[in-house]
N, C-alpha and C positions, 0 to 999 in steps of 0.2 A: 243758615248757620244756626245750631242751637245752641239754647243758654250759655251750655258749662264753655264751649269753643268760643263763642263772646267775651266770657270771663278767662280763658285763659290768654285768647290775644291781647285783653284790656291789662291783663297784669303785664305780658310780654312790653306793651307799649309804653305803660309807667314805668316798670323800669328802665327800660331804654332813655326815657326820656329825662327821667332822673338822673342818668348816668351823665349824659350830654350835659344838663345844667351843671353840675359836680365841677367835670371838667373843664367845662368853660369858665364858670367862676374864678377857679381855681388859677388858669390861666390867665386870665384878669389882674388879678390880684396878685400873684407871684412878678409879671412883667413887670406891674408899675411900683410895687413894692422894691425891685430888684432897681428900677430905672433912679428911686430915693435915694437906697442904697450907695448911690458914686457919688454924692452927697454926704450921707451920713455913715453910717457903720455897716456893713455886710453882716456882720453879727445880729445884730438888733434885725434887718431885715426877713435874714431866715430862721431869727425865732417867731416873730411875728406869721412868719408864711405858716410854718407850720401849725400855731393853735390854731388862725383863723381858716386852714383849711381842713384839721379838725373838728371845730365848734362846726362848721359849715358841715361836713359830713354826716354828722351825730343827726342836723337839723334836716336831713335832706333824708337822711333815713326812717327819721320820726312822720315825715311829711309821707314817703314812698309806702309805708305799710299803712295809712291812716286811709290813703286814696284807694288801696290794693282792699281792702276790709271793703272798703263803701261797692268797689265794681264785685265783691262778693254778696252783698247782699247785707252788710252788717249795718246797723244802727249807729254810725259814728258818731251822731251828737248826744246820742244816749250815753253811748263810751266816755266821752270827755266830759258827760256830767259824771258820770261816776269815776271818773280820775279822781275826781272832789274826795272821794270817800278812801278808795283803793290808796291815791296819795299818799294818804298819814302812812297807811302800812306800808307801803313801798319805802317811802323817805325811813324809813326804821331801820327798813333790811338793806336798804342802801347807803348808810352812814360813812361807810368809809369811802366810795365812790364820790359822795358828795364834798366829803373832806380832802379827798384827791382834789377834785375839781377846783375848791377855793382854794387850797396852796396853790397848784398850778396856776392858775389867775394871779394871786399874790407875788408868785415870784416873778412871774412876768410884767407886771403893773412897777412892783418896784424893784427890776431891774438889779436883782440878785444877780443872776450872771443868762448867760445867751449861750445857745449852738456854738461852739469853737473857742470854749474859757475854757479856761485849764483850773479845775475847783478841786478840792478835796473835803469827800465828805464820809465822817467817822473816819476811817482809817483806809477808805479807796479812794485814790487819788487818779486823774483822766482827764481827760477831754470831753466837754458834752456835746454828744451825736447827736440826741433828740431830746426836744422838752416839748411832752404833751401832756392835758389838759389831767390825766391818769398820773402818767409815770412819766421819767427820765432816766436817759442811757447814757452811761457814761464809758466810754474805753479808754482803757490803762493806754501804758505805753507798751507793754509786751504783750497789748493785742485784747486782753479777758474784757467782756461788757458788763458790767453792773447793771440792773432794772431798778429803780428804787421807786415806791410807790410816793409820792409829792408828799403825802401828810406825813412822814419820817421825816422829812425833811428839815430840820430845826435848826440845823448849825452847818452853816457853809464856809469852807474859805477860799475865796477866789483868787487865784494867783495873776489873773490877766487884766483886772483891773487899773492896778496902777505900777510905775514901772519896775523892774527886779534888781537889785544889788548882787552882785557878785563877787564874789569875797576869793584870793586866792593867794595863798603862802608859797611862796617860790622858794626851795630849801639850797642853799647852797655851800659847799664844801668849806672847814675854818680855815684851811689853805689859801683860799682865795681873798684875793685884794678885796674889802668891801665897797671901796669908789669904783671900781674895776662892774662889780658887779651891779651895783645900781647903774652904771651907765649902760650897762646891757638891757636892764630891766626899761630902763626909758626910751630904748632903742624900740623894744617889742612895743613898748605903751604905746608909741606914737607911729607904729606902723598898724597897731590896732585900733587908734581912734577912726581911720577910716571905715573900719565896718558899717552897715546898713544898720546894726542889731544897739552897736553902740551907741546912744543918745548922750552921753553925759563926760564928762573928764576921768579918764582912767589918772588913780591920785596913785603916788609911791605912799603908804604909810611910813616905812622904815622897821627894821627889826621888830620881829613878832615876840618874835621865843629862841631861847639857845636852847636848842636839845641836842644829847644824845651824840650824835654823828652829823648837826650840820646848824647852820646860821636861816632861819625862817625869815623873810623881809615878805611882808602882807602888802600886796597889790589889791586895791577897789575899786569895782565900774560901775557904772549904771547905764541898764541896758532896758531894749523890751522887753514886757511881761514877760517870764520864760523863757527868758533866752539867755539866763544868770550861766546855766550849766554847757551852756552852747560856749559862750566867753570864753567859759574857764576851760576847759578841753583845746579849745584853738590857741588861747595864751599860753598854755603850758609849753604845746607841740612846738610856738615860733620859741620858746625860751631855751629849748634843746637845739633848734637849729643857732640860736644867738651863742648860748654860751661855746656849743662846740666850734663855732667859728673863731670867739676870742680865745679858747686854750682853756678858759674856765670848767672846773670840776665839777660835775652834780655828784652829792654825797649818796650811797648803796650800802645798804648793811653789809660788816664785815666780819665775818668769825677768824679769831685767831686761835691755834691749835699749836701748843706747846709740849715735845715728845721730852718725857723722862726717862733716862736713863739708868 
């Protein structure tokens, strides 16, 4: 067998064999991360999986070409003495990669937000898909991904942290009884504290606002993180089935049209 066919089955076999630790690791560390997980938070677990099977990648790759160099004939310890020097200039032209990497670290360390918070940052607001050690991807709700590179990253607001208020003005016609209608409204409240979503005492406030064309009485829940808008869409739908079952009005804008003669 000569040289070059030595050196190339030798790199065939580092990598291969790089591949298999990768994997395995990886598999390691996700099972028993995942096995924490029914314990602690699923969130917290698969952001953790994924820096640490990034960092682990980055490192496995740094290791696969240092060994692939050596079965070429390259002088590696000579190489890594002169990292010493190349370094500074590297660390120069790599600043912002570097700054990725310590926000990314950062936000994960103090637990800014995890895989599956619903945050909003500047003015795009999602879900986060992935948070690595570079960048994080965030998707909307009508689908578009955000990339945003970790050192932008300054001002977060995390909506999944702690739980969400739901705020909803039920409008109803001045025709109607107002005990008439609050007994309605506490009809729906207490078929809605069953919900999984609802954690807290849906409250009656009492009259909002007289506007216009109708009488506002503000219903308040507290629910899970993000599920404020969930609430209030299902509340509304049982309040049309409620009202229209007691005979009560929901008020519609109404144009009148007056013919002269």
């Amino acid at each position: 067998m000569s040289e070059i066919q030595k050196q190339l089955l030798g790199t065939v076999i580092i990598i291969l064999l790089v591949t298999a630790v990768y994997m395995t690791v990886k598999n390691i560390v996700t099972n028993t991360l995942l096995k924490k997980a029914k314990r602690k938070s699923d969130k917290k677990a698969l952001t953790t999986i994924t820096v640490t099977t990034n960092v682990l990648k980055y490192l496995l790759y740094i290791v696969a070409i240092l060994m692939i160099l050596d079965v070429w004939g390259v002088d590696t310890k000579a190489l890594l003495t002169s990292l010493g020097v190349v370094g500074v200039i590297v660390g120069l032209a790599l600043q912002d990669l570097l700054k990725d990497i310590i926000a990314g670290t950062a936000i994960l360390t103090e637990d800014q937000f995890q895989v599956g918070d619903n945050i909003k940052i500047g003015d795009f607001r999602g879900d986060v898909i992935s948070l690595g050690l570079k960048t994080t991807k965030i998707r909307a709700y009508s689908g578009e991904v955000k990339i945003i590179a970790n050192r932008n990253i300054t001002e977060v607001i995390n909506y999944s942290l702690k739980a969400s208020k739901s705020v909803v003005d039920v409008p109803t016609s001045y025709e109607n009884d107002i005990d008439k209608v609050k007994s309605a409204i506490k009809t729906v409240c207490e078929k809605m504290q069953n919900e999984e979503y609802v954690t807290g005492e849906i409250e009656i406030l009492g009259v909002e606002d007289l506007s216009d064309s109708s009488v506002n009485i503000r219903v308040v829940a507290t629910t899970k993180p993000t599920y404020n808008y969930t609430f209030k869409r299902a509340f509304l739908e049982e309040i049309i089935r409620e009202f229209r079952k007691q005979n009560l009005t929901i008020p519609y804008p109404q144009v009148e049209v007056h013919n002269e003669k």
